[in-house]
C-alpha positions in Angstrom: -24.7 23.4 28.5 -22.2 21.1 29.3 -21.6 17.4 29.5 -19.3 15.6 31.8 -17.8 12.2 31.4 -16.8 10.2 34.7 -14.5 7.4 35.0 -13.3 5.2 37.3 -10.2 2.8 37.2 -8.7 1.1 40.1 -4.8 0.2 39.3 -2.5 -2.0 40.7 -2.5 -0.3 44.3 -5.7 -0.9 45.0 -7.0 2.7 45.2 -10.2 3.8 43.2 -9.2 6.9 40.7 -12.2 8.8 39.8 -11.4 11.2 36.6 -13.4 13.1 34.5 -13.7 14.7 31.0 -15.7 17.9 30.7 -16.7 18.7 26.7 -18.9 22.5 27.0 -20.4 24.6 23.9 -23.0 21.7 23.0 -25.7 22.8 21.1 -28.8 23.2 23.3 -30.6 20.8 20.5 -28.3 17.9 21.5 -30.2 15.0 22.3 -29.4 13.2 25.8 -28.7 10.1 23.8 -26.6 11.6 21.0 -24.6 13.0 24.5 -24.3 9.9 25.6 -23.7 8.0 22.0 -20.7 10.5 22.2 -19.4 10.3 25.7 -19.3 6.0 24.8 -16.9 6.8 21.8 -14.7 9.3 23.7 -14.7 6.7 26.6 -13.0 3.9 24.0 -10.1 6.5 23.9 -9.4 6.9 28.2 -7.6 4.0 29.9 -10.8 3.8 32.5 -13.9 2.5 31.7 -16.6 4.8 31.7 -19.1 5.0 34.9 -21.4 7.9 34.2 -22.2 10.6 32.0 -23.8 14.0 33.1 -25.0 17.1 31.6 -24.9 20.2 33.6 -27.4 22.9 31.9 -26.9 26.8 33.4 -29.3 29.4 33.6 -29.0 32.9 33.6 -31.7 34.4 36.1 -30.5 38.4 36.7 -28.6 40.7 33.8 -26.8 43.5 35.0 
């Protein structure tokens, strides 16, 4: 699992910056709002404000 933080910022130019923070090796227990508790506190830290959170779960279907 892993969640991704997205943030957007538009500086002085004008033009939109999209950035984002990727945080992987989350316990599969995590809660979607602990996630996002997190992703709020790591946001304070980024000179953006945050615009999304997301959480990206993969799934092995085939061993070889």
């Amino acid at each position: 699992m892993k969640a991704q933080s997205v943030f957007v910022g538009s500086p002085e130019s004008g033009k939109v910056i999209v950035g984002s923070l990727s945080v992987s090796r989350i316990k599969t227990e995590a809660l979607a709002e602990d996630l996002y508790h997190v992703a709020e506190e790591l946001a304070g830290l980024l000179q953006y404000p945050l615009y999304t959170v997301q959480v990206v779960s993969t799934v092995e279907l085939l061993s070889i």
